[in-house]
N, C-alpha and C positions, 0 to 999 in steps of 0.2 A: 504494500500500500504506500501511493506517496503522500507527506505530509507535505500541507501546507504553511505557511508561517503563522495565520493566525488560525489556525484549530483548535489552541488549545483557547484561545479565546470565543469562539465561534461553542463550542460546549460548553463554557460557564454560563454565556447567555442563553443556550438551550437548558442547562439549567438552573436559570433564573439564581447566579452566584455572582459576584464581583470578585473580577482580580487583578491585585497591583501588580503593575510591570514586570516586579521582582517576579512574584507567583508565573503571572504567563511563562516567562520565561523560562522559568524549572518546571513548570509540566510539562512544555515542548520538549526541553530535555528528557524528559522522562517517557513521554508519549515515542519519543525519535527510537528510545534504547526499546522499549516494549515494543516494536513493533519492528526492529533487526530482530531482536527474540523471535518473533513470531516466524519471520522468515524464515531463520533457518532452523528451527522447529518442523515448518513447512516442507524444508529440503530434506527431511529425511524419509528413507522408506522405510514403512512401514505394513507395508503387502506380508511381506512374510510373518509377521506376529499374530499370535492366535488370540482369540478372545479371550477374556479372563472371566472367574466366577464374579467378579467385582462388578463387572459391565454386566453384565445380567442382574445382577442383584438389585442394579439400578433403578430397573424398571418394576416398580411394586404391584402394578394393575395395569392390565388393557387400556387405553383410551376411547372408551365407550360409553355413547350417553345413556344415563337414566332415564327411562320413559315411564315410569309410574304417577299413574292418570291419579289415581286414588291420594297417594302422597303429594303430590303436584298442590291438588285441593287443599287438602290439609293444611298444607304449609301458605299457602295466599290467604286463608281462611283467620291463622292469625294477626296477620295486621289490619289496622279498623282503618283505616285510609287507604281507597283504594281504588284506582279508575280506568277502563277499558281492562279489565283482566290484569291490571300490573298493578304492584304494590306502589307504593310512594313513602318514603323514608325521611329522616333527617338530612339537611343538607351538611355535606362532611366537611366540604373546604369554605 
């Protein structure tokens, strides 16, 4: 990946942070060294390595959705505010 010079500021503003000069400047450094890593990381093969019991283990459950009509109800059923079939909650932020 190539970096650019202000990336690392172009992400504080994506996440809504402010940084001094100083700051930009050492997470660019840091951003530049983390992502040589990743490269040659990248560069190695890795065809010949077999799975481990750890990468399976990873995965706890199928990714498959629940369709239970019955519990579905129930669960909308507790909140008292509620309009077109969806609930309505507190606002978070």
């Amino acid at each position: 990946m190539i970096l650019e010079k202000d990336n690392a500021a172009r992400c504080a503003r994506m996440a809504k942070i402010r940084l001094t000069p100083a700051e930009t400047a050492l997470y660019e450094d840091q951003m530049k060294e983390l992502f040589a890593w990743v490269e040659q990381l990248s560069a190695v093969d890795t065809s010949a390595v077999k799975e481990s019991a750890a990468i399976r283990a990873a995965y706890l459950r199928p990714d498959t959705p629940v369709t239970d009509e019955s519990l579905a109800q129930t669960l909308v059923g507790q909140f008292s505010d509620q309009k077109d079939h969806c609930v309505k909650v507190k606002k978070v932020l």
